[in-house]
C-alpha positions in Angstrom: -14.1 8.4 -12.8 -12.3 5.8 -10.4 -8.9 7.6 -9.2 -6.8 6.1 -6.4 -3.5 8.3 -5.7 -0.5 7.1 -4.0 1.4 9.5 -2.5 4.4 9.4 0.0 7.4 7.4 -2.0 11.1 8.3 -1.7 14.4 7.4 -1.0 15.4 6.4 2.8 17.9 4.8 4.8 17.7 1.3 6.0 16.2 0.9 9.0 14.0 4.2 8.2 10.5 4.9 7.9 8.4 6.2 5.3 4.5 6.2 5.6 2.6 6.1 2.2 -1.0 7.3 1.4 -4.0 6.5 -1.3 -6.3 8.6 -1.8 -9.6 7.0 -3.3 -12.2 8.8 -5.6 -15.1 7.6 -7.8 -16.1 4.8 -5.6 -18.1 3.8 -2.2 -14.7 3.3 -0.6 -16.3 2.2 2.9 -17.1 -1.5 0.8 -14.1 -1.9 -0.8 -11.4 -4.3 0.2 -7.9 -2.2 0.2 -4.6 -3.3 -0.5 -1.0 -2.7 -1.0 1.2 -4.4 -3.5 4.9 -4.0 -4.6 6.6 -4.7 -7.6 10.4 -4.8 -7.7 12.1 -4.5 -11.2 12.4 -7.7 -12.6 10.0 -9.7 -10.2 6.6 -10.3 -10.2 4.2 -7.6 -8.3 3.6 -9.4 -4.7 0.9 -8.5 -1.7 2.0 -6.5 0.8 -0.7 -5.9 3.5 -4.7 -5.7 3.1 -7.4 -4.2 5.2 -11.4 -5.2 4.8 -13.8 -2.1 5.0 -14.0 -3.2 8.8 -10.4 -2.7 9.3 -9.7 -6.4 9.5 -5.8 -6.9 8.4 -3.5 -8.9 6.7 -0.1 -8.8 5.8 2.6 -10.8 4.1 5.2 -12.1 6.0 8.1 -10.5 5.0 6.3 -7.1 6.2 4.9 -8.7 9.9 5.6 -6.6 12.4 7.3 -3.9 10.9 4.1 -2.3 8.3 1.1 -1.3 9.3 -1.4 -0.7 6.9 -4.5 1.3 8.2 -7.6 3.0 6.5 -9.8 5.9 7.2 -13.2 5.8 5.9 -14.3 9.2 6.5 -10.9 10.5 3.9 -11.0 7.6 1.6 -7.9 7.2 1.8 -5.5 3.9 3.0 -2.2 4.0 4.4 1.0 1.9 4.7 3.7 2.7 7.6 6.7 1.0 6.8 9.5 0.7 9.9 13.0 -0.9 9.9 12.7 -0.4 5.9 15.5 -2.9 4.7 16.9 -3.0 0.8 14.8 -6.2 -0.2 11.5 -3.7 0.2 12.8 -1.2 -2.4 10.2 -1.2 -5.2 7.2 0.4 -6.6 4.2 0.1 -4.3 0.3 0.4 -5.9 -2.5 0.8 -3.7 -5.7 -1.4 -5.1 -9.4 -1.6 -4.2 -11.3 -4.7 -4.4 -15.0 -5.5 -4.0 -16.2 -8.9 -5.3 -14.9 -9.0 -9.0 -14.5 -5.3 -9.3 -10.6 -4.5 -9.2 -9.1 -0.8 -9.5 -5.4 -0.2 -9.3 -3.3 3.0 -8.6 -0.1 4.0 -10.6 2.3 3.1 -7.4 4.5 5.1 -5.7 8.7 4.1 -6.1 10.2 3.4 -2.8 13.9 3.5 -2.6 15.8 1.9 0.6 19.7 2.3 0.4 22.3 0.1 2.4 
């Protein structure tokens, strides 16, 4: 059974950090393509940052410079760390793994970033 666990949500402070976590089960996570996504309530869910199984990164532009996504191979497990958190990043974040047409999804992890 296919199981990736976000962890690491909560409510912060702009200009705060938070660093959140997926943990991957069930799959060969040293071939998948990893990703974070958000989804804020009453918008559409949008890419946040993406890694390749050789660590190889992007990132949307609204996020450059202040997240860093990262993965570790040997704990299955990818991670976001999100600096100088602003309001407009408040939303639920879902960690995904990719690997041709194969796509798994986690159940996301609410962020909360007050003014």
């Amino acid at each position: 059974q296919v199981q990736l666990a976000e962890s690491g949500g909560g409510l912060v402070q702009a200009g705060g950090s938070l660093k959140l976590s997926c943990a991957v089960s069930g799959i060969r996570f040293n071939i998948y393509d990893m990703g974070w996504y958000r989804q804020a309530p009453g918008k559409q869910r949008e890419l946040v940052a993406t890694t390749t199984p050789s660590g190889t990164t992007t990132y949307a532009d609204s996020v450059k410079g202040r997240f860093t996504i990262s993965r570790d191979n040997a704990k299955n497990t990818v991670y976001l760390q999100m600096n100088r958190l602003k309001p407009d990043d408040t939303a639920v974040y879902h960690c995904n793994a990719r690997q041709l047409t194969i796509l798994y999804w986690g159940q996301g992890t609410q962020v909360t970033v007050s003014s």
